[in-house]
C-alpha positions as CSV (number, residue, x, y, z in Angstrom):
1,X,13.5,-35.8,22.3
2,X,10.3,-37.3,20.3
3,X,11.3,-38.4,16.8
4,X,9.2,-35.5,15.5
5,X,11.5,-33.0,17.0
6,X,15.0,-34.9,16.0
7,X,13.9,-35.1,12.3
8,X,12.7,-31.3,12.6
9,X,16.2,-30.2,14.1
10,X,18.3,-32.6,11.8
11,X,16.4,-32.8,8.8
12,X,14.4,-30.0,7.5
13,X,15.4,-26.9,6.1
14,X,15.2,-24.3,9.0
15,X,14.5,-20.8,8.5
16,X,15.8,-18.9,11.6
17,X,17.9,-19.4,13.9
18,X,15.3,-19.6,16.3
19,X,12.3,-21.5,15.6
20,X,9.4,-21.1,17.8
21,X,9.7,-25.1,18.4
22,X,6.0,-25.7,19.4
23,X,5.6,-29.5,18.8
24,X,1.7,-29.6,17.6
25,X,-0.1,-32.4,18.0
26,X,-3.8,-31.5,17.3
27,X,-5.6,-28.1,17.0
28,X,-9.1,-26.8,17.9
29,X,-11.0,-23.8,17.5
30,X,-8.2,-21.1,18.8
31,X,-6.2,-23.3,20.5
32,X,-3.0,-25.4,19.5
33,X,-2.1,-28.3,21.8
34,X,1.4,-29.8,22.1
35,X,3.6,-32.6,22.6
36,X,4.5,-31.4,26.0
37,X,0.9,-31.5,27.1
38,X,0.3,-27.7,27.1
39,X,-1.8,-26.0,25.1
40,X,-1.6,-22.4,23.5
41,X,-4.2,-19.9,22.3
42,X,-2.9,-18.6,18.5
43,X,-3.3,-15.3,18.1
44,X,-2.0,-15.0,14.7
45,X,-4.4,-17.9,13.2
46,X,-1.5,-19.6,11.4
47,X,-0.6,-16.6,10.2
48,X,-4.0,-15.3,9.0
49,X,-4.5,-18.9,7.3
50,X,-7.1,-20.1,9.8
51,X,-9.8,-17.5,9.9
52,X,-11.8,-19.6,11.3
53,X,-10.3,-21.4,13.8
54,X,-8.6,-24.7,13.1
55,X,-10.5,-28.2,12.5
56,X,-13.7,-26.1,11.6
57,X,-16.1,-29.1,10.9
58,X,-17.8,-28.2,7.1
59,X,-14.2,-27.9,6.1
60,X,-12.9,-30.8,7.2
61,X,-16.0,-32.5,5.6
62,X,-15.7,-30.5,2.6
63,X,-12.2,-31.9,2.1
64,X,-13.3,-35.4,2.8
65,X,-15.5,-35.4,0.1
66,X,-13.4,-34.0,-2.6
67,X,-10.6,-36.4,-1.6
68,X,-13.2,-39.0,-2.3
69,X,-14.3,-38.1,-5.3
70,X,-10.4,-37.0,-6.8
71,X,-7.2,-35.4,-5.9
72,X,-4.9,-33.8,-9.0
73,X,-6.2,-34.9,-12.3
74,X,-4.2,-32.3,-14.7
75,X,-2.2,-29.3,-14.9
76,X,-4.5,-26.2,-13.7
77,X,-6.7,-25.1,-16.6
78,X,-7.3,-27.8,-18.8
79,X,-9.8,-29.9,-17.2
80,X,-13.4,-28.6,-15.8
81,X,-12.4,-29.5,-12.1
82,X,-16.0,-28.5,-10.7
83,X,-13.9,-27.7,-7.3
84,X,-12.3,-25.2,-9.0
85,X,-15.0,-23.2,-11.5
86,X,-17.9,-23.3,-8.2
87,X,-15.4,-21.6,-5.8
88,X,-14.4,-19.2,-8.7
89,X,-18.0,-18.6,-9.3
90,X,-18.9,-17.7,-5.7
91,X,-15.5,-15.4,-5.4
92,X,-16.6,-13.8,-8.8
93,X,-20.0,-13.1,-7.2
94,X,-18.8,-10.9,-4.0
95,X,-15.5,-9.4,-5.2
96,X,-16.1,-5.8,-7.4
97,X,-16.9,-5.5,-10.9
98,X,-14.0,-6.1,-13.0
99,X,-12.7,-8.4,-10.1
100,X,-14.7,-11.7,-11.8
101,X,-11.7,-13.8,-13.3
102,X,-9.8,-16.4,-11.1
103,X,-6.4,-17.4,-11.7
104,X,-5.8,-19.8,-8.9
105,X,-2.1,-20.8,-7.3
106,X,-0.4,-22.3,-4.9
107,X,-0.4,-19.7,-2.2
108,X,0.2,-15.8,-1.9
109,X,3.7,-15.2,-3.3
110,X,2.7,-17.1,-6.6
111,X,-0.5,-15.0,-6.9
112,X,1.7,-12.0,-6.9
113,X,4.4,-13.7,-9.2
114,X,1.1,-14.3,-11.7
115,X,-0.2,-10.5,-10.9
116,X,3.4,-8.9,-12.2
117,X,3.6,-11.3,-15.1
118,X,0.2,-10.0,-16.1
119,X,0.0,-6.4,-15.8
120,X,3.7,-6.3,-17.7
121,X,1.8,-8.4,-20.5
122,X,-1.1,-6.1,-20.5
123,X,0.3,-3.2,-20.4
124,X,3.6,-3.4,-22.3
125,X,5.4,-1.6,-19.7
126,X,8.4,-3.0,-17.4
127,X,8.5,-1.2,-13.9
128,X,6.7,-1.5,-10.8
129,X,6.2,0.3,-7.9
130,X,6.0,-0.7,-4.4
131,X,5.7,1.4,-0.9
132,X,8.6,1.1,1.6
133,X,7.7,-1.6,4.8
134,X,6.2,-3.7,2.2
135,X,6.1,-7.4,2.2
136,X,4.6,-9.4,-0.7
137,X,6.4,-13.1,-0.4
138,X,10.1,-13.8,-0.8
139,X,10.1,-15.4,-4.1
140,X,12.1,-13.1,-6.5
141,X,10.0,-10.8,-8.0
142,X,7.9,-10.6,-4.6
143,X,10.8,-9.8,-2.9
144,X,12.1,-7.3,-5.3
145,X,8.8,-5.6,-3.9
146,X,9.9,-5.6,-0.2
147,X,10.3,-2.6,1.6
148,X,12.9,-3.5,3.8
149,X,16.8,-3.3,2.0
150,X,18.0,-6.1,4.8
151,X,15.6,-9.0,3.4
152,X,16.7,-8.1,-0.5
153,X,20.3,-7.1,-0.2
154,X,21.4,-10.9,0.1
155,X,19.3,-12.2,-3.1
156,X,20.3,-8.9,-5.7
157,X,19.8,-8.4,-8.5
158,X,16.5,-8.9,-8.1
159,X,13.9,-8.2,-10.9
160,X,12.9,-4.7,-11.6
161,X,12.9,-2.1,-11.8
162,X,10.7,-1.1,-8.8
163,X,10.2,2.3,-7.9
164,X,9.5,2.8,-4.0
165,X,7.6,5.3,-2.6
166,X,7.0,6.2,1.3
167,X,3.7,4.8,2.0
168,X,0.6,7.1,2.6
169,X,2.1,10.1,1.1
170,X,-0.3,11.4,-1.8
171,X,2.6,14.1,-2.4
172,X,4.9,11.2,-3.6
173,X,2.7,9.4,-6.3
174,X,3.6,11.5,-8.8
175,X,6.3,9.4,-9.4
176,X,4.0,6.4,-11.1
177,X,4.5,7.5,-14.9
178,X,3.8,5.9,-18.5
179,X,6.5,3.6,-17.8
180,X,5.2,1.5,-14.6
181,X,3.4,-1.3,-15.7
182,X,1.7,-1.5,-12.2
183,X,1.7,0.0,-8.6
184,X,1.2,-3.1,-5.4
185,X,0.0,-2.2,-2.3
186,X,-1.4,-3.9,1.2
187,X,-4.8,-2.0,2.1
188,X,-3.3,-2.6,5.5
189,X,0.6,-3.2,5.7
190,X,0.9,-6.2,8.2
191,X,4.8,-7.0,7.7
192,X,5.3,-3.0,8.0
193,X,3.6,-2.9,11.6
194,X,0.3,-2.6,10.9
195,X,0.1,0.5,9.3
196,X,-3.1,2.0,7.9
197,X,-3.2,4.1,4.6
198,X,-5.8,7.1,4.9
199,X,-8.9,6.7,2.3
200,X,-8.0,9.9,0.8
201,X,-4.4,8.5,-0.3
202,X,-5.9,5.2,-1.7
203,X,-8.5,7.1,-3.6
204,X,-5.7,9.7,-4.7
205,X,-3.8,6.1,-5.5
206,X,-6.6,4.6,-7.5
207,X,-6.6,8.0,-9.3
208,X,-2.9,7.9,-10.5
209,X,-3.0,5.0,-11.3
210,X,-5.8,5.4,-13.9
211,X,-4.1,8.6,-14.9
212,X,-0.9,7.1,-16.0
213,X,-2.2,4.0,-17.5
214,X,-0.8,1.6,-14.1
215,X,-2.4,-1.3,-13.0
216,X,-2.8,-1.0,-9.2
217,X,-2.7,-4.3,-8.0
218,X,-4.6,-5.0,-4.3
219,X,-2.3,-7.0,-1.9
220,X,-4.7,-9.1,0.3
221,X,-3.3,-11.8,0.7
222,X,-3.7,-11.0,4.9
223,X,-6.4,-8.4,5.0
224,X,-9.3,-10.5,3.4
225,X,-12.3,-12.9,4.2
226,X,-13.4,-10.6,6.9
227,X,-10.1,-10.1,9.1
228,X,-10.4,-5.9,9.0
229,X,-13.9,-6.0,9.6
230,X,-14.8,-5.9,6.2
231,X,-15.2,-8.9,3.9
232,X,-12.4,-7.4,1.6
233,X,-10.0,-4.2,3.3
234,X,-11.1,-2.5,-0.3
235,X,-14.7,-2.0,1.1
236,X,-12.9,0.7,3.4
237,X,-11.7,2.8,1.0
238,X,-14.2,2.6,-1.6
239,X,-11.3,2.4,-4.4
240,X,-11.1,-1.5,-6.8
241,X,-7.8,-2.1,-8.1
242,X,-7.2,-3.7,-11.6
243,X,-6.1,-6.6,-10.3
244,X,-6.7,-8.8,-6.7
245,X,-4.5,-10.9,-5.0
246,X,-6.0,-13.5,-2.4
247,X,-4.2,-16.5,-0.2
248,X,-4.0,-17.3,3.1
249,X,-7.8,-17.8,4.7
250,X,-8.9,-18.0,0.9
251,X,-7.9,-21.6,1.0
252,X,-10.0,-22.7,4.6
253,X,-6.7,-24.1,6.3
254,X,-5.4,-25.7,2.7
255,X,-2.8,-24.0,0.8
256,X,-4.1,-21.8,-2.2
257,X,-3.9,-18.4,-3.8
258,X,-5.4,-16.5,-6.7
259,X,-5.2,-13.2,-8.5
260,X,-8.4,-11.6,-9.7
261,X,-8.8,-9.3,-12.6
262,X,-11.4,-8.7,-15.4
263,X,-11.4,-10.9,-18.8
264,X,-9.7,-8.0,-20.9
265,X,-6.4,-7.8,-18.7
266,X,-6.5,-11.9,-17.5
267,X,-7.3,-12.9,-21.2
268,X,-4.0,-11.6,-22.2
269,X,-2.0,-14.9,-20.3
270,X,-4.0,-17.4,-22.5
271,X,-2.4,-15.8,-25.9
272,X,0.5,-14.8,-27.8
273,X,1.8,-17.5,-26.6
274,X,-0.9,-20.0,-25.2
275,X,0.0,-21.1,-22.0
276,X,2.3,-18.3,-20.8
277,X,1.4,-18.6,-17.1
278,X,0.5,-22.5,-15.8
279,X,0.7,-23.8,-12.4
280,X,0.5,-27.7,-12.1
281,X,-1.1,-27.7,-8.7
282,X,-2.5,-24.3,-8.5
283,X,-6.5,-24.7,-7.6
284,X,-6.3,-28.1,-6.2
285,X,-9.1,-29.3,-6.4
286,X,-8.9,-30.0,-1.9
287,X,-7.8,-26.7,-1.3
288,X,-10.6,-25.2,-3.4
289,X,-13.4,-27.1,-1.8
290,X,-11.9,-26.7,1.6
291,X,-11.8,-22.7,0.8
292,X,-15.3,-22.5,-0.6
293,X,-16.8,-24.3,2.3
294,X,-14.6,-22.0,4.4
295,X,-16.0,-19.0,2.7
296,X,-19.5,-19.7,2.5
297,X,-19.4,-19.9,6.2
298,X,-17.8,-16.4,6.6
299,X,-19.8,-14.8,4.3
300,X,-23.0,-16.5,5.5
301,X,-22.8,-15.5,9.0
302,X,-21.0,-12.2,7.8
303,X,-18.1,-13.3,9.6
304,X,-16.2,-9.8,9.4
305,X,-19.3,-7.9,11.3
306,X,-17.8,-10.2,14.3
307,X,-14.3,-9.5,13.8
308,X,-15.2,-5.9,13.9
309,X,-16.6,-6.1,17.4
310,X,-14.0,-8.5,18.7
311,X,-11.3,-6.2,17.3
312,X,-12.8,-3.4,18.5
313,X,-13.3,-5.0,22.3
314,X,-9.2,-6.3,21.7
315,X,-8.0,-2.4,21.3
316,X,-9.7,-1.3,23.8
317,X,-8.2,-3.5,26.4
318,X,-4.7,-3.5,24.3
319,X,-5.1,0.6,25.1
320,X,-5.2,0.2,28.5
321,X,-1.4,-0.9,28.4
322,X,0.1,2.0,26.7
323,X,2.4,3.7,28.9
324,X,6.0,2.5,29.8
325,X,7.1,0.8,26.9
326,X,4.1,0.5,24.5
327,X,3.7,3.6,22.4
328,X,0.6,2.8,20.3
329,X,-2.3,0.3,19.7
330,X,-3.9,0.4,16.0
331,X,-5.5,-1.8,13.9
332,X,-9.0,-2.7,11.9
333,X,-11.0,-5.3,13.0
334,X,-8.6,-8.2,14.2
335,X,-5.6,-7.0,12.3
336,X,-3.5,-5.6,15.6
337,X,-0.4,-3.7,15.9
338,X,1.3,-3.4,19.3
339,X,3.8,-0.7,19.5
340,X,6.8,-0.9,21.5
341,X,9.3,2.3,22.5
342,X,12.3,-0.5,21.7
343,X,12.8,-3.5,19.3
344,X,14.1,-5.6,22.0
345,X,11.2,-4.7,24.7
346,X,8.8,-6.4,21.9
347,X,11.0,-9.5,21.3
348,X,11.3,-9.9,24.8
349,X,7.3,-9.4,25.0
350,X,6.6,-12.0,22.3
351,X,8.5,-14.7,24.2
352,X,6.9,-13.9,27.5
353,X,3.8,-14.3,26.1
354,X,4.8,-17.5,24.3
355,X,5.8,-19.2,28.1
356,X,1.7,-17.7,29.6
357,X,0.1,-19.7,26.5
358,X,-0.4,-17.3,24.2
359,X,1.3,-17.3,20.1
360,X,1.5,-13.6,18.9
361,X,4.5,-12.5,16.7
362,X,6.8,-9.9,15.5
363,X,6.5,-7.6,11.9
364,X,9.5,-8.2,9.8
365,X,9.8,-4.7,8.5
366,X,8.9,-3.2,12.0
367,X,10.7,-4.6,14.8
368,X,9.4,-2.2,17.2
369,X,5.9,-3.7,16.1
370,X,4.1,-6.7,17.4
371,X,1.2,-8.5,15.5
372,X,-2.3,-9.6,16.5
373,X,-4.5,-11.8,14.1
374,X,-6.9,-14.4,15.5
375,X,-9.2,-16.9,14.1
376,X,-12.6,-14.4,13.8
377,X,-14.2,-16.8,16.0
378,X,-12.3,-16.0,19.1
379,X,-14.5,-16.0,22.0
380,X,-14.5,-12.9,24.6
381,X,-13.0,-15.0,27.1
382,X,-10.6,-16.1,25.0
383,X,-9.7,-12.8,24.5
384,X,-9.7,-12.3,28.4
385,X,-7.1,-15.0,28.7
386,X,-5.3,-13.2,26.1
387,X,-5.0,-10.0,27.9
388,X,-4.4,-11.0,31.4
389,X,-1.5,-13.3,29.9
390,X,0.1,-10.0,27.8
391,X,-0.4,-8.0,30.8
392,X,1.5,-10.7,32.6
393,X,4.2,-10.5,30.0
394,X,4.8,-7.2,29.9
395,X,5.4,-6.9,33.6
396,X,7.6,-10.1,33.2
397,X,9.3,-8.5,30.3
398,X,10.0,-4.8,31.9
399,X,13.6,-4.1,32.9
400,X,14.6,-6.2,36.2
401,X,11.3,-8.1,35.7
């Protein structure tokens, strides 16, 4: 056992039972290679962190010349850390109108945490509402938001009150009144198996909200910087919320998250009193560079046109396994779900596909559910290797296989 893995089993907090247990020694492009010598293609990009790819060379330079010039210099806000303002600048210049104010964080559960705090400042109201198979983070407002009872039940009372209503149902939204200070929702739910609201319900969302005086806060934390196909998974709906909330590929690889709003609802943290939301190391100023070089080189090649084509290419060869035990391919761009007829079918597939070489994982708050979401670089070969080693998995993984 390498002293790597001793420390891991003995010495750091786990959070399963069951860790993966890939020992990583270096990572390139889509691939991960390990301590055992073997090397795996991920198929989840670090869980949608690595859009594109890992070690991607103008980040890695990006960071080395902000490390150079500084690391932390002062609690977030208070010092003109250019790392910071130019990446908020650049956001500010793509996202919607309205969207141009950056509060960065720490990552995507914070964001959120900051996005609640907010819209119950601005708007004076208490509740929230949330859709069931939700998944926003597990800190404790975020997972007061979760749709799945198992994942809160241990940690109640959580904050509240949230109101839950079934997700994509237009006929339930009536229930978002003068007394929820703001409605949270995935364009695309990823923890809830990949499930895709129809425009018409996010436009007839967008519309409650404004009715009732909500803030409908934008969940994509997963679904942006190109992984539906789109830059942002708004674009397909053609609906802005009042407020944005951005992590995972938004920091290039280095942890960082943000929530996005216009200077009339963000203003309202800076008074009364000064200073009620601060992060010490929210926006560092590596993350930030590493993100901005990260982003410029999505949006300059228009990175999500590619994951739109790969994704497409994906499905179509995903399709040709339905039958038996998988149900149901969907997704948008290279956000995948892979339906199973039983919970422990999918398991079972996950870790067959884990032994061919290939990382792909389960939905928390869809068992039956297994998740695609690969660097938007991935090659069409890489995506052959992919597929012949599911294919193999499935057979391996069919009753008596």
């Amino acid at each position: 056992m390498s002293r790597a893995r001793d420390a891991f089993s003995r010495h750091l907090a786990q959070t399963s039972d069951a860790p993966i247990g890939l020992e990583i020694t270096r990572a390139e492009g889509c691939w991960l290679y390990c301590a055992d010598g073997r090397r795996y293609l991920d198929m989840v990009a670090g869980i949608g962190v690595s859009a594109l790819g890992h070690g991607n060379p103008a980040v890695l330079a990006a960071i080395e010349r902000q490390a150079r010039r500084h690391l932390h210099a002062m609690v977030y806000g208070e010092y003109v850390i250019a790392a910071q303002a130019e990446y908020a600048a650049r956001l500010a210049e793509t996202l919607p109108p309205g969207l141009g104010r950056v509060y960065f964080t720490n990552s995507g559960a914070e964001a959120i945490e900051g996005a609640l705090k907010t819209a119950r400042k601005y708007t004076g109201r208490t509740a929230f509402a949330a859709f069931d198979g939700a998944y926003h983070g597990d800190t404790m407002a975020a997972l007061a938001l979760m749709g799945n009872a198992a994942f809160r039940a241990p940690f109640e009372p959580l904050p509240g009150p949230v109101r839950r209503l079934p997700f994509g149902a237009a006929a339930a939204l009536g229930a978002i009144d003068e007394t929820v200070a703001a409605v949270v929702i995935e364009p695309v739910q990823a923890e809830g198996g990949v499930r895709i609201p129809s425009r018409e319900f996010m436009r007839a969302l967008r519309e409650r909200c404004t009715r009732a005086g909500a803030l409908l806060i934008f969940d994509e934390v997963l679904t942006g910087f190109g992984r539906t196909g789109r830059l942002f998974a708004l674009e397909h709906y053609g609906v802005a919320p009042d407020l944005l909330v951005l992590a995972k590929a938004l920091g290039g690889g280095m942890p960082l998250g943000a929530f996005c709003g216009s200077d009339e609802i963000l203003g309202r943290l800076a008074r009364d009193p000064p200073l009620g939301h601060i992060t010490t190391f929210g926006g560092h100023p590596v993350s930030c560079a590493a993100g901005h070089a990260a982003f410029d080189q999505i949006a300059g090649a228009r990175m999500w046109e590619r994951a739109e084509r790969s994704g497409a290419a994906l499905q179509t060869k995903l399709a040709a396994l339905i039958g038996r035990e998988i149900v149901a391919v969907r997704g948008l761009g290279l956000l995948l779900g892979i339906e199973f007829a039983r919970a422990e079918r999918a398991r079972r597939f996950v870790a067959e596909a884990l032994a061919r070489g290939v990382v792909i994982n389960w939905t928390l708050n869809a068992e039956r559910v297994v998740r695609l979401a690969p660097p938007l670089i991935i090659a069409p070969e890489e995506i052959d290797f992919a597929i012949a080693a599911m294919q193999a998995a499935l057979e391996a993984s069919a009753p008596g296989g």
